[in-house]
N, CA and C of each residue as an Amber inpcrd file, in Angstrom:
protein
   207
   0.8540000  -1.1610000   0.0000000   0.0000000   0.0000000   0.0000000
   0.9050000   1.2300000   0.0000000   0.5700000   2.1910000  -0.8170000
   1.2110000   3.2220000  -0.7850000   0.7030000   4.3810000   0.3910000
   2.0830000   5.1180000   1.0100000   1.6190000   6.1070000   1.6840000
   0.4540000   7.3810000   1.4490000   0.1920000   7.5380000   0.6580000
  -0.7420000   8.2400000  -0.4040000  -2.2670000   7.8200000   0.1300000
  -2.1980000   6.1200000  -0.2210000  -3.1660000   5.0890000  -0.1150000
  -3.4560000   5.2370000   1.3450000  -2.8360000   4.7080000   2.2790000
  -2.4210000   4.4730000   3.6720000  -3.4240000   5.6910000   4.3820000
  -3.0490000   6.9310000   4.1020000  -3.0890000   8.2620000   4.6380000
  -5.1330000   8.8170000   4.6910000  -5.5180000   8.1400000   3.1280000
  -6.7300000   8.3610000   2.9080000  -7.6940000   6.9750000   3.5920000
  -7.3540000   5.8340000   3.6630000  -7.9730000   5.3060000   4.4730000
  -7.5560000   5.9790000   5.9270000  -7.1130000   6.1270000   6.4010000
  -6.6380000   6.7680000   7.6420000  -7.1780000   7.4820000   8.0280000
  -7.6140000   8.4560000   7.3550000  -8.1860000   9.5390000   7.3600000
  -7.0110000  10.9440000   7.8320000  -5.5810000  10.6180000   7.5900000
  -4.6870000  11.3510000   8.0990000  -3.7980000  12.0640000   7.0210000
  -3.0250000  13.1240000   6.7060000  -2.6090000  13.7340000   5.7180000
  -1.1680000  12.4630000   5.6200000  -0.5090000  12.5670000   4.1050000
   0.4510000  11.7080000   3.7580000   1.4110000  12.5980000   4.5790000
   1.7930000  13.2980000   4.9650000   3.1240000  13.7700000   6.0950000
   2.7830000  13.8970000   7.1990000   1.4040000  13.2970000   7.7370000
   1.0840000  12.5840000   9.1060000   1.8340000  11.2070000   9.1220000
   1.8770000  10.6090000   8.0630000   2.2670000   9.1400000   8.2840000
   3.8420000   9.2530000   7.4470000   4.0350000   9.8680000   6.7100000
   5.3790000   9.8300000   6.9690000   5.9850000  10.1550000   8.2300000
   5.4800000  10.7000000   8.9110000   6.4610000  11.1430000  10.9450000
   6.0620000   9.9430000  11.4140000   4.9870000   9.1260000  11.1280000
   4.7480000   8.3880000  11.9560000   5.3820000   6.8500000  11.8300000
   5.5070000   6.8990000  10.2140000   6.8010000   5.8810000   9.6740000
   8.4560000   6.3650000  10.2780000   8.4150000   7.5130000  10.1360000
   9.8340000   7.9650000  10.7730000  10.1640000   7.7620000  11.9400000
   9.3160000   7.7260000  13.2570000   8.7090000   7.5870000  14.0720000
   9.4490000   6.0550000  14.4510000   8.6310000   5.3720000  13.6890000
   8.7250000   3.7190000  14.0770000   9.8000000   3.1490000  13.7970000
  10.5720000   3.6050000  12.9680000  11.6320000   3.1130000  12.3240000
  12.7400000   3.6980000  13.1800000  12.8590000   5.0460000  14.1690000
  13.4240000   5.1570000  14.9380000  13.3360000   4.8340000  16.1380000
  12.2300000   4.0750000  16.5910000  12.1030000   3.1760000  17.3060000
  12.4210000   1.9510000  17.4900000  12.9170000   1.6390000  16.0440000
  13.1480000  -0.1760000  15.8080000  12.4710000  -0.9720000  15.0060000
  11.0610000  -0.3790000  15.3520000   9.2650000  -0.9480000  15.6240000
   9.0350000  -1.7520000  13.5940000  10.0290000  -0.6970000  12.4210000
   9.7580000  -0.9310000  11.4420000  11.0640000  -1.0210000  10.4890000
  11.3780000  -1.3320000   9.2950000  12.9080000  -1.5150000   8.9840000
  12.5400000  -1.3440000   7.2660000  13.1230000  -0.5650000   6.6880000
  12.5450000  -0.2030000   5.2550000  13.8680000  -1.5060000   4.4570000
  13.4150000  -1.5760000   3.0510000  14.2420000  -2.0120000   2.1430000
  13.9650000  -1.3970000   1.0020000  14.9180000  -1.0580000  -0.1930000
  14.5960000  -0.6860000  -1.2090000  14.4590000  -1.5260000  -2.2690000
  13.7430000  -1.4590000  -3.1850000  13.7200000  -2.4490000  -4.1160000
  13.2850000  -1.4700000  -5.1180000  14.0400000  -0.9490000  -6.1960000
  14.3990000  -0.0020000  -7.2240000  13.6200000   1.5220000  -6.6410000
  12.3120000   1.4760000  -6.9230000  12.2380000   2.8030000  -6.5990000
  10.9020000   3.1070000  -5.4860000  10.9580000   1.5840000  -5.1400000
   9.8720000   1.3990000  -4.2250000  10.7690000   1.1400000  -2.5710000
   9.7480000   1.4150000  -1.4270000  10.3500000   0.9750000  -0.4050000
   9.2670000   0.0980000   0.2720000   9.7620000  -1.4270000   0.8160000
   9.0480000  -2.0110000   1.0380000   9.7650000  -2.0580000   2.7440000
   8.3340000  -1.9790000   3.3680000   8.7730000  -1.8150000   4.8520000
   8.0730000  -3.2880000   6.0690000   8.9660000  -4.0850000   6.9350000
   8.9920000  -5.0420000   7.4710000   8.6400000  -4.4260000   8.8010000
   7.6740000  -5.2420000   9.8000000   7.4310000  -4.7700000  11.0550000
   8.4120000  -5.4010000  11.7020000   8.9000000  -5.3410000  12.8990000
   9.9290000  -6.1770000  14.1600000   8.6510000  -7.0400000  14.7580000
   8.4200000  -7.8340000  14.6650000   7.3480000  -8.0260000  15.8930000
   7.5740000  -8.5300000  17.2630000   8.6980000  -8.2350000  16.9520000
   9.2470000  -8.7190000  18.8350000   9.6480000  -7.1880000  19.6120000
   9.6330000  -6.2240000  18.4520000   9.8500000  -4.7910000  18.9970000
   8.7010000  -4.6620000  20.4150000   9.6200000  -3.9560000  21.4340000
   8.3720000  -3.3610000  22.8520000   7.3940000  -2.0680000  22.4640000
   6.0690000  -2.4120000  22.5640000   5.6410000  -0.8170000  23.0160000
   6.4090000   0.0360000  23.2230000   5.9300000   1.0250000  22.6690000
   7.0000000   2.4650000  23.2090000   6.3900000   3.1880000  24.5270000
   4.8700000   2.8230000  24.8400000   4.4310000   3.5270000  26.2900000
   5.1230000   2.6680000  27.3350000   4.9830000   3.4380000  28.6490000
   5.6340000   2.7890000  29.6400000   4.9150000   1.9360000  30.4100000
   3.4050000   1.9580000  29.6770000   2.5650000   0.9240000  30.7360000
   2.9010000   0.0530000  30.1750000   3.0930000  -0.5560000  28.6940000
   3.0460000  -0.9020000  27.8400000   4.3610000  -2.2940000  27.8580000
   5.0100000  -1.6060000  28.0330000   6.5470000  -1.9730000  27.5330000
   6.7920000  -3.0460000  27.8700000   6.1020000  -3.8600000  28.5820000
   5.9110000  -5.7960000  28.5120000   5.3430000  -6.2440000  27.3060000
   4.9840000  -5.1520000  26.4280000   3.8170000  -6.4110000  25.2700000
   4.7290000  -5.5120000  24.1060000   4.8000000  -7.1260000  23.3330000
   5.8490000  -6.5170000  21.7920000   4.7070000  -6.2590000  20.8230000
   4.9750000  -5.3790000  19.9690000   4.2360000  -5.3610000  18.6030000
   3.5800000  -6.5450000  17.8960000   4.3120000  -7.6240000  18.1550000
   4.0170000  -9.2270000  17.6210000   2.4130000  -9.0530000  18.4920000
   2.6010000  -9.5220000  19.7600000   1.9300000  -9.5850000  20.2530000
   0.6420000  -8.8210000  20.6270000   0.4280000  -7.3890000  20.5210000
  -0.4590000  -6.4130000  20.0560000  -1.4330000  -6.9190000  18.8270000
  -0.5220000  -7.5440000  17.6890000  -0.9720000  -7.5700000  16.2780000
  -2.0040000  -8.8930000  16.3830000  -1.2220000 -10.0410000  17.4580000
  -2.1660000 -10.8020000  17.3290000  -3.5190000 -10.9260000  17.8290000
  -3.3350000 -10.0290000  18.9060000  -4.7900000  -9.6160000  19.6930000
  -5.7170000  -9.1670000  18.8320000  -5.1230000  -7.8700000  17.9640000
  -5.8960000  -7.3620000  17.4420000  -6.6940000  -8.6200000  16.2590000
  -5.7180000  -9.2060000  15.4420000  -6.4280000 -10.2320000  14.4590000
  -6.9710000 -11.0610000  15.5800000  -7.1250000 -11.6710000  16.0090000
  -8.1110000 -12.5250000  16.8900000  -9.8300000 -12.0720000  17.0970000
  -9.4810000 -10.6560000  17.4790000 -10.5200000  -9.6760000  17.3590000
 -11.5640000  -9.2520000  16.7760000
């Protein structure tokens, strides 16, 4: 999905979610690759929450709650 794409389901402007890709990726949370002129981006899923209540439950684990859901 393109950021473009991403932003309008979202309902958020495309340089809302670019900070928020920038964001994650300086967190760990996401890891880009290039592949010619595209960037295809991988989650960590063992990455921690970034809140501090949080910070026992990894992203993996968030994701699966939510699909269960």
């Amino acid at each position: 999905m393109r950021i473009r794409d991403l932003a309008v389901r979202v309902g958020v402007t495309e340089r809302a979610i670019q900070r928020m890709v920038m964001e994650l990726r300086e967190a760990g949370v996401l890891t880009v690759n290039k592949q010619g002129r595209r960037n295809l981006y991988a989650i960590n899923l063992d990455a921690p929450l970034r809140h501090e209540v949080e910070r026992g439950v990894t992203v993996g684990e968030l994701l699966r709650f939510l699909i269960a859901t």
